[in-house]
Every structure is written in C-alpha cells, then in structure tokens.
py3Dmol code that shows the C-alpha trace and the ligand (Angstrom):
import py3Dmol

protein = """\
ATOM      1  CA  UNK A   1       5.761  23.527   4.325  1.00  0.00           C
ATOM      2  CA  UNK A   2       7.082  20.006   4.542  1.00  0.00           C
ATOM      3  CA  UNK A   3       4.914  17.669   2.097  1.00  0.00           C
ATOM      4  CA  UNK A   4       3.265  14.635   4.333  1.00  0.00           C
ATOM      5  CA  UNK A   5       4.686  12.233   2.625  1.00  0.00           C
ATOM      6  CA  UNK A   6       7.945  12.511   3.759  1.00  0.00           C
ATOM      7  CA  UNK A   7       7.004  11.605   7.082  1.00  0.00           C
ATOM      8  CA  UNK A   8       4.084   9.496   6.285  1.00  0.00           C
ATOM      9  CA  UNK A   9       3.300   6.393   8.809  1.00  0.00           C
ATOM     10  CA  UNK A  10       4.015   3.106   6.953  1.00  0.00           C
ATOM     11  CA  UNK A  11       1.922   1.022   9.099  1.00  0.00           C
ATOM     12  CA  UNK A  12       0.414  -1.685   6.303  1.00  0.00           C
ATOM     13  CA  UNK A  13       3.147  -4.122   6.640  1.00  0.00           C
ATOM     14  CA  UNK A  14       3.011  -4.431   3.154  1.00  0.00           C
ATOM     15  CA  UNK A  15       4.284  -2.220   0.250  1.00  0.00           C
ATOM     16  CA  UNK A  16       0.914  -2.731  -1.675  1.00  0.00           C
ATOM     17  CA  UNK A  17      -0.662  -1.693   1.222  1.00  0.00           C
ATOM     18  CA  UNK A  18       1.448   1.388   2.584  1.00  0.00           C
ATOM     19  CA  UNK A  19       1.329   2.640  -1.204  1.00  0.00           C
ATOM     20  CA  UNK A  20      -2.507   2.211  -0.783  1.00  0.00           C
ATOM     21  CA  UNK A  21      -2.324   4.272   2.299  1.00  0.00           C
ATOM     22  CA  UNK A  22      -1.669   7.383   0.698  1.00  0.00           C
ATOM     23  CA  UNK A  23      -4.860   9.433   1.011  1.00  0.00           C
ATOM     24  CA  UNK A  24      -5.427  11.000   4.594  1.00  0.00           C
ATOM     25  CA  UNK A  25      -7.997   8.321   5.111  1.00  0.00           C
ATOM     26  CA  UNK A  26     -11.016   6.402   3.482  1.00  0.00           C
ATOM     27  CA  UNK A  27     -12.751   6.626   6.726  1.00  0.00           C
ATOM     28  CA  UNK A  28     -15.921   8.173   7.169  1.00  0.00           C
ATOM     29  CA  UNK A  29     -15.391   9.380   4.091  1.00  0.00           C
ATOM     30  CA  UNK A  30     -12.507  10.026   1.175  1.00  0.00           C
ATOM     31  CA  UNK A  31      -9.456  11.989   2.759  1.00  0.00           C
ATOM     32  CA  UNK A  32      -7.067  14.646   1.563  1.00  0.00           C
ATOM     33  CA  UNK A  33      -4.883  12.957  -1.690  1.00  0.00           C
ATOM     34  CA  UNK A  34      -1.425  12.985  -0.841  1.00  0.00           C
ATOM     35  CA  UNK A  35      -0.007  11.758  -4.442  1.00  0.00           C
ATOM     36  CA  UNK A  36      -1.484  14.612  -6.133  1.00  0.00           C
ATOM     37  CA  UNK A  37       1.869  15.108  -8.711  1.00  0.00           C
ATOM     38  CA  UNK A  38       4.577  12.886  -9.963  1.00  0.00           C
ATOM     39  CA  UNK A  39       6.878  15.203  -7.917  1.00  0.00           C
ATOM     40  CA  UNK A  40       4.738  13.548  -4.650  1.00  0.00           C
ATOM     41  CA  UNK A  41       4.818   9.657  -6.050  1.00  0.00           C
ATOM     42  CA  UNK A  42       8.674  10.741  -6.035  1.00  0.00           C
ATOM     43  CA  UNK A  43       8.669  11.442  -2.350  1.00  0.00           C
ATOM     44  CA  UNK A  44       7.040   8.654  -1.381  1.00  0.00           C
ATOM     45  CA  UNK A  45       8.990   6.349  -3.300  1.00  0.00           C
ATOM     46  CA  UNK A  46      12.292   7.611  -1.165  1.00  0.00           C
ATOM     47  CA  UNK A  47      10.019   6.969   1.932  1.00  0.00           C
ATOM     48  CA  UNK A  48       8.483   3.850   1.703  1.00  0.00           C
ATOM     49  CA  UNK A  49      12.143   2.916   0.392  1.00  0.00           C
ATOM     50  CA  UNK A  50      10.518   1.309  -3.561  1.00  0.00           C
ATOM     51  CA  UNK A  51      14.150   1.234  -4.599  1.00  0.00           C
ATOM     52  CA  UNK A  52      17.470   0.836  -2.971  1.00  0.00           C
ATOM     53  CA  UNK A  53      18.739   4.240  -2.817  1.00  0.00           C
ATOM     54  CA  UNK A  54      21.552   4.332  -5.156  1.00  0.00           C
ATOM     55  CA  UNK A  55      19.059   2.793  -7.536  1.00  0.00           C
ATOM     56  CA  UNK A  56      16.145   6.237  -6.289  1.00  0.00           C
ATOM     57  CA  UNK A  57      18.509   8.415  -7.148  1.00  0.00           C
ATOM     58  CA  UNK A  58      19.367   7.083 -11.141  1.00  0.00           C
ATOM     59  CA  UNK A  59      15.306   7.045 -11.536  1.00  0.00           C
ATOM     60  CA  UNK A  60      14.675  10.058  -9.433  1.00  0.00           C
ATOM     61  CA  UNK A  61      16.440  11.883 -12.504  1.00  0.00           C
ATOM     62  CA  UNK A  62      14.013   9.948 -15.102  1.00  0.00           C
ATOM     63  CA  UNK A  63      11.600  11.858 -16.999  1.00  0.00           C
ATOM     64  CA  UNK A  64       8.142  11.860 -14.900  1.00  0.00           C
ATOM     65  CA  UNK A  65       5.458   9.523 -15.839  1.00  0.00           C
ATOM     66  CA  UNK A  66       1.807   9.772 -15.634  1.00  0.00           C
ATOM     67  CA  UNK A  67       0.280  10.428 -12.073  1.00  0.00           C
ATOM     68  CA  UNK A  68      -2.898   9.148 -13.383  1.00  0.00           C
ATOM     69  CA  UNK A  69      -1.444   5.669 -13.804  1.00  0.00           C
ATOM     70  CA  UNK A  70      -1.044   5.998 -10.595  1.00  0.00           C
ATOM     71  CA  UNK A  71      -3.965   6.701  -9.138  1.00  0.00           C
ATOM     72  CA  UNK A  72      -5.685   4.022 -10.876  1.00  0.00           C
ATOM     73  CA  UNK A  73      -3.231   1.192 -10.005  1.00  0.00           C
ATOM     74  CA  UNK A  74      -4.397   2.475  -6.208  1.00  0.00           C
ATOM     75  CA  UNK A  75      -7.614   2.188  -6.310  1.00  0.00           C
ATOM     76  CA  UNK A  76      -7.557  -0.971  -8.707  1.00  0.00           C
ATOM     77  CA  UNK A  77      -5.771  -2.730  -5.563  1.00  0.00           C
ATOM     78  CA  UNK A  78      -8.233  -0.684  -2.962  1.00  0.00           C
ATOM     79  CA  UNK A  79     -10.977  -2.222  -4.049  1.00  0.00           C
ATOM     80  CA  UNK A  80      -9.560  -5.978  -4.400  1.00  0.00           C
ATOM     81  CA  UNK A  81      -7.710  -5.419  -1.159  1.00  0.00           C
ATOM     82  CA  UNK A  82     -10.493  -3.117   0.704  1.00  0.00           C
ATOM     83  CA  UNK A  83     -12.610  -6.526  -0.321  1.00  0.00           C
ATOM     84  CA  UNK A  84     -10.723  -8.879   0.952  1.00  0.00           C
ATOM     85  CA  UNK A  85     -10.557  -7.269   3.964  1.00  0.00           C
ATOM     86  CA  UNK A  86     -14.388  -7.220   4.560  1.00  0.00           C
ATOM     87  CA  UNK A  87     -15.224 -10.468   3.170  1.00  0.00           C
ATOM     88  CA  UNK A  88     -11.769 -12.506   3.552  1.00  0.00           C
ATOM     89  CA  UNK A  89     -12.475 -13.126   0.173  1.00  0.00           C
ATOM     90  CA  UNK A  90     -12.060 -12.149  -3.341  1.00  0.00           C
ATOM     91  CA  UNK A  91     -13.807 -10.683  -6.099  1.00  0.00           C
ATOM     92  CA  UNK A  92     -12.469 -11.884  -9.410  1.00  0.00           C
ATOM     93  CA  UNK A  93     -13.555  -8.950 -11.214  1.00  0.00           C
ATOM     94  CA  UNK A  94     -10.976  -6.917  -8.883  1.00  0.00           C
ATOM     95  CA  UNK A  95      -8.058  -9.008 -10.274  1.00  0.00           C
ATOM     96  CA  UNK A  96      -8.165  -7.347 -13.450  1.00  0.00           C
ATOM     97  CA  UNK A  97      -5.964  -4.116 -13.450  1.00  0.00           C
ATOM     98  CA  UNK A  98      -3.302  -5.778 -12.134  1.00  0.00           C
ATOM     99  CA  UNK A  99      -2.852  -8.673 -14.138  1.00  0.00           C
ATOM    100  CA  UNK A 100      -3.031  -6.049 -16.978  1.00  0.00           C
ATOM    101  CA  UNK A 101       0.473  -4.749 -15.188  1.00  0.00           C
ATOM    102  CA  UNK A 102       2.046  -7.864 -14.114  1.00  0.00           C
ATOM    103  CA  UNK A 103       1.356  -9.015 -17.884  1.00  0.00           C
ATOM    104  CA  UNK A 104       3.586  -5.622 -18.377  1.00  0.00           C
ATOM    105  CA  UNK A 105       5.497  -6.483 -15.750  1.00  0.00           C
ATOM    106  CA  UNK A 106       6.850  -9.940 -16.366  1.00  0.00           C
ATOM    107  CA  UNK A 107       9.165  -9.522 -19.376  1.00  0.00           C
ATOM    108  CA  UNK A 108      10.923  -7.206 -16.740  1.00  0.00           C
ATOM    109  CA  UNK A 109      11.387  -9.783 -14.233  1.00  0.00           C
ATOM    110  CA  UNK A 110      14.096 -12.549 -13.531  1.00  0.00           C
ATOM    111  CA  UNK A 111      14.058 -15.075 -10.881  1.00  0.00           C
ATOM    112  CA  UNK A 112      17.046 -14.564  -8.695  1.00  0.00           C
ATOM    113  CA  UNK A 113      18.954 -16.630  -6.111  1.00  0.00           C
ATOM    114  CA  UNK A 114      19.072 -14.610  -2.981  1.00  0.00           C
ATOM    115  CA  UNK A 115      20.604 -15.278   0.224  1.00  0.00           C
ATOM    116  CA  UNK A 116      17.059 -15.760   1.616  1.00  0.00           C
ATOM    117  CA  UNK A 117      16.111 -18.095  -1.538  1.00  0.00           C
ATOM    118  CA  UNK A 118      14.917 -17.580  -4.631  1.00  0.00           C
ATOM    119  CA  UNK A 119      12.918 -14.334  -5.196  1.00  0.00           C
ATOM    120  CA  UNK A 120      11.142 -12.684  -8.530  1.00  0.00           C
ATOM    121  CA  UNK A 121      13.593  -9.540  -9.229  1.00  0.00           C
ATOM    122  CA  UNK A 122      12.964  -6.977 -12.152  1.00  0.00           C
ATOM    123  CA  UNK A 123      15.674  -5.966 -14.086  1.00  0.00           C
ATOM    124  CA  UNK A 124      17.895  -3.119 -13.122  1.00  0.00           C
ATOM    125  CA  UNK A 125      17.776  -1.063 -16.132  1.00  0.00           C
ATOM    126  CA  UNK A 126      15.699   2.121 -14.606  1.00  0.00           C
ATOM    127  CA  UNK A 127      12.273   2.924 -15.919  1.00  0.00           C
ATOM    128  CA  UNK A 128      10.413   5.571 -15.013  1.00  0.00           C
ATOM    129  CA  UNK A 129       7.177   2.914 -13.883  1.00  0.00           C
ATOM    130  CA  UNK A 130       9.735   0.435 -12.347  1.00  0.00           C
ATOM    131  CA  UNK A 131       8.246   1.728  -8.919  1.00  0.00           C
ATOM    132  CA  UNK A 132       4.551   0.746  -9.642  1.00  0.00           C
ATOM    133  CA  UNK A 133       5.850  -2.872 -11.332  1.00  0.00           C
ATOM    134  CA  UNK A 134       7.591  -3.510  -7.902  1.00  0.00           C
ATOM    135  CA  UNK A 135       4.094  -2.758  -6.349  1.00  0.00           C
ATOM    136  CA  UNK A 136       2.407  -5.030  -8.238  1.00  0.00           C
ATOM    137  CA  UNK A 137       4.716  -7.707  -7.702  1.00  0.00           C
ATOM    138  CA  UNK A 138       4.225  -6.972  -4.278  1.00  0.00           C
ATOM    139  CA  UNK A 139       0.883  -7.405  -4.370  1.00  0.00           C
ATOM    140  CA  UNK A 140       1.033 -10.640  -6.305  1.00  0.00           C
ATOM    141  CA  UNK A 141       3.442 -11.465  -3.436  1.00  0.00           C
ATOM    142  CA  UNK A 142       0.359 -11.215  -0.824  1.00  0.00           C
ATOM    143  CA  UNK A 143      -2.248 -12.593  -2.782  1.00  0.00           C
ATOM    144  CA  UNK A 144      -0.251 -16.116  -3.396  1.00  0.00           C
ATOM    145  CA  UNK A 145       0.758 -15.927  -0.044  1.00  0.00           C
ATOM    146  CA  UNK A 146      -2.426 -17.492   2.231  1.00  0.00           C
ATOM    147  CA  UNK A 147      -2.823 -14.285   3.998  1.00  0.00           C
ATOM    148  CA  UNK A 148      -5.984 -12.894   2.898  1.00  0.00           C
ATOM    149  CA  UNK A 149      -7.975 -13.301   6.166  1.00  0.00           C
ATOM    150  CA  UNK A 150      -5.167 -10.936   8.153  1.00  0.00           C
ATOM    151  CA  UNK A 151      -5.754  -8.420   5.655  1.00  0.00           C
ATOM    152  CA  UNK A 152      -7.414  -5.382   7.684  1.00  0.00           C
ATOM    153  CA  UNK A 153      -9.146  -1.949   7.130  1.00  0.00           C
ATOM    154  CA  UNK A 154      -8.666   0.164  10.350  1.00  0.00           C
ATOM    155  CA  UNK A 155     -11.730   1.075  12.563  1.00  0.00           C
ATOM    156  CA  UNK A 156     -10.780   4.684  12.386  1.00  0.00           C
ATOM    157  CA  UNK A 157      -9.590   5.535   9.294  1.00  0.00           C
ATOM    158  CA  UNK A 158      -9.888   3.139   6.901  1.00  0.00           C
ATOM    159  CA  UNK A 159      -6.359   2.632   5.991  1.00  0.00           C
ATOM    160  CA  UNK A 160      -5.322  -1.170   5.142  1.00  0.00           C
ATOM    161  CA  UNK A 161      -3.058  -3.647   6.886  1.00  0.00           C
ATOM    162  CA  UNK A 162      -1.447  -6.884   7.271  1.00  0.00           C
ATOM    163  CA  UNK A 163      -2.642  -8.240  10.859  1.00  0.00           C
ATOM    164  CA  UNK A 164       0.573 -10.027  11.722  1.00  0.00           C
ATOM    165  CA  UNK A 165      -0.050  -9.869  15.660  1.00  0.00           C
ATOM    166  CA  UNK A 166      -0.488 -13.370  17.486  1.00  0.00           C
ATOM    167  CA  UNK A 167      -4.254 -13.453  17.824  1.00  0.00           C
ATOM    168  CA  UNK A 168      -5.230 -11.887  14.513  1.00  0.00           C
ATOM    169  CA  UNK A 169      -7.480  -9.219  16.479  1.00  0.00           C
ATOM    170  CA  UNK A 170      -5.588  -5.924  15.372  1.00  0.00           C
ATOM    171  CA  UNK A 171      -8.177  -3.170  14.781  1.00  0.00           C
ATOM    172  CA  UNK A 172      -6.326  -0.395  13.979  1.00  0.00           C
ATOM    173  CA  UNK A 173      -3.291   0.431  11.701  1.00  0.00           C
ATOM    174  CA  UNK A 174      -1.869   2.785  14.413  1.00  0.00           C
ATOM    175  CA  UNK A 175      -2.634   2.424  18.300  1.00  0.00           C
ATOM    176  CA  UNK A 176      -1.414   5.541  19.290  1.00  0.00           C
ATOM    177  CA  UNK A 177      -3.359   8.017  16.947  1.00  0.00           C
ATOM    178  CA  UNK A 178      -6.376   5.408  15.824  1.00  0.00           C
ATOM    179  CA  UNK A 179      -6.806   3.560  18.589  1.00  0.00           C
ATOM    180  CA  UNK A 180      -6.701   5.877  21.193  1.00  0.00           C
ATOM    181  CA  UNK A 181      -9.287   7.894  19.432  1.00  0.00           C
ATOM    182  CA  UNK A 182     -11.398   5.202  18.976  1.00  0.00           C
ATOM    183  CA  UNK A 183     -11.152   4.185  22.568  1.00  0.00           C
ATOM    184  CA  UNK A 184     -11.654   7.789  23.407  1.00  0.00           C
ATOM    185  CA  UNK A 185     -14.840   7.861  22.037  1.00  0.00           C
ATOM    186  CA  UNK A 186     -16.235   4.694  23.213  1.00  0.00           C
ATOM    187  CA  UNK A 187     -15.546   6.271  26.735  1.00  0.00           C
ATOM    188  CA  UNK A 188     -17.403   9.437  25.652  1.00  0.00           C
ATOM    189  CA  UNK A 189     -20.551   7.307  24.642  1.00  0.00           C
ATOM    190  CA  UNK A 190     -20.077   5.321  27.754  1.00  0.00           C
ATOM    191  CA  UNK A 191     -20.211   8.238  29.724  1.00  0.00           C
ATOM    192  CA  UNK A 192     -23.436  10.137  28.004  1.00  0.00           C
ATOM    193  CA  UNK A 193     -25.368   6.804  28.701  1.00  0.00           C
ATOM    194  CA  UNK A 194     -24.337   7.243  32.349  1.00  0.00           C
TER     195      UNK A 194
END
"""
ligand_1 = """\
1
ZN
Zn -6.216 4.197 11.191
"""
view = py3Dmol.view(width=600, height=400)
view.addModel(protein, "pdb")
view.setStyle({"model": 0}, {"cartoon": {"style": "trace"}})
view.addModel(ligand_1, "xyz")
view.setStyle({"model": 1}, {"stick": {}})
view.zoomTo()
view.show()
C-alpha cells in the first residue's frame, strides 16, 4: 500500500507549516499520525523537497535518528503556530523548544550570498537532524517576517497555512476537498431549516 506521505498535499505555503501538516487532521479532533517511523520522516523529507536531491540521497543513507525528536519539534511549533493563528499573536512560552534548536542550530549555519540576496544556509556536511534544523530555520524565517496575522488553521481540518491570497480571507488549506465539504454542509443545514 503506498504510504500517504508520498503524495501528501503541501498546501501551508510554508515548510514549518507543511511539516506541521502531517497528521490526517487536528480537526474535530486528533487525526491518523502519518510520521509514525524515521522510515516515514524519510518520505516526507523527499516530498516536501527538505534537501536538494543529490543532497536526500547522501542523508537518506545516514543512520536514522530519533522519531520522537520529531514529534516534539511538531507540536512545539503547533502550538506557537496553532496560536498565532487564533489570536494573531504570540505566546512567549511557545518560543521555547525552538530556540532550544536554533541555539543547536546556529553553529551549523553560514550566511550566504545568493542570487536572490543574502540568505542563512547550514553547512553541507550531512547530519542525520539537518532536516529538522532547516525547519526551524524556516520557522524563524516566518516569525521575523511580519506575517503572523495571515497565519491560518483551516475550517475543516485544522491544518495550518500561510494566507497569501489578496484579501487575506482564505478559510481553508484546500478548496477542493475542505472547502467544498464545508460548503456542502452549510447547504445541508440550509436546507433542514427549510
Ligand atoms: Zn483543511
């Protein structure tokens, strides 16, 4: 059977975010895990494209690392990005976990000239958590960047996104299977009160 994650929707706009997204939904209530081995983060890695693929396929052959380190880097950014998206604010107590990493993280790091200016690169040398410190870079990345209030949790399902549409009114993090359902059943409703 063909694991999700290899054709999993990456509709957060964000790689914080999409990595986020990787439980069926948090809407009503928890969904199915998707990351539930290091062999999974390892799919989804190639998927949401972490690494440039020459670069995948050195750490893809790296001794596996803990899923559990995982799972709480997740949920550490769930909360302080599940926040923001409900308040437009944030909670300072959510900011812990990852400065914990990007204190980790920095000694890795080099600032680079680009051809799209400078940017905050990590080193090339592969490491098996290089993934998760380009994920919490990329989460620094949106938190600096004055975009907090188009930070979105779908209607439907819960999953997070950066609202980058014109108007800022985005509801959902997928129109065809979220919104439609949603509409759907505001028509059923609609109808019953009839
Ligand atoms: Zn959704």
């Amino acid at each position: 059977m063909e694991n999700p994650l290899e054709t999993i929707a990456l509709n957060g706009g964000w790689l914080c975010l999409d990595f986020i997204n990787t439980v069926s939904a948090r809407l009503p209530v928890m969904g199915e895990e998707y990351l539930r081995s290091w062999d999974d983060f390892r799919i989804w890695v190639k998927r949401a494209a972490v690494l440039p693929e020459e670069e995948r396929r050195v750490w893809d052959r790296l001794p596996e690392s803990n899923i559990e380190e995982v799972h709480a880097l997740r949920e550490a950014l769930f909360a302080l990005f599940q926040y923001a998206a409900q308040h437009g604010a944030l909670h300072p107590e959510h900011l812990d976990t990852l400065n914990d990493l990007l204190h980790e993280v920095y000694p890795h790091t080099r600032i680079c000239l680009t051809p799209d200016g400078l940017r905050r690169g990590v080193e090339k040398a592969p490491h098996p958590e290089k993934p998760l410190w380009l994920i919490a870079l990329s989460a620094e990345d949106l938190l600096m960047g004055d975009r907090l209030q188009r930070i979105k949790a779908c209607d439907n399902c819960g999953w997070l996104f950066l609202d980058t549409s014109k108007n800022g009114a985005r509801r959902w993090c997928n129109m065809q299977t979220c919104g439609s359902q949603i509409k759907a059943r505001a028509y059923y409703h609609r109808k019953k009160r009839l």
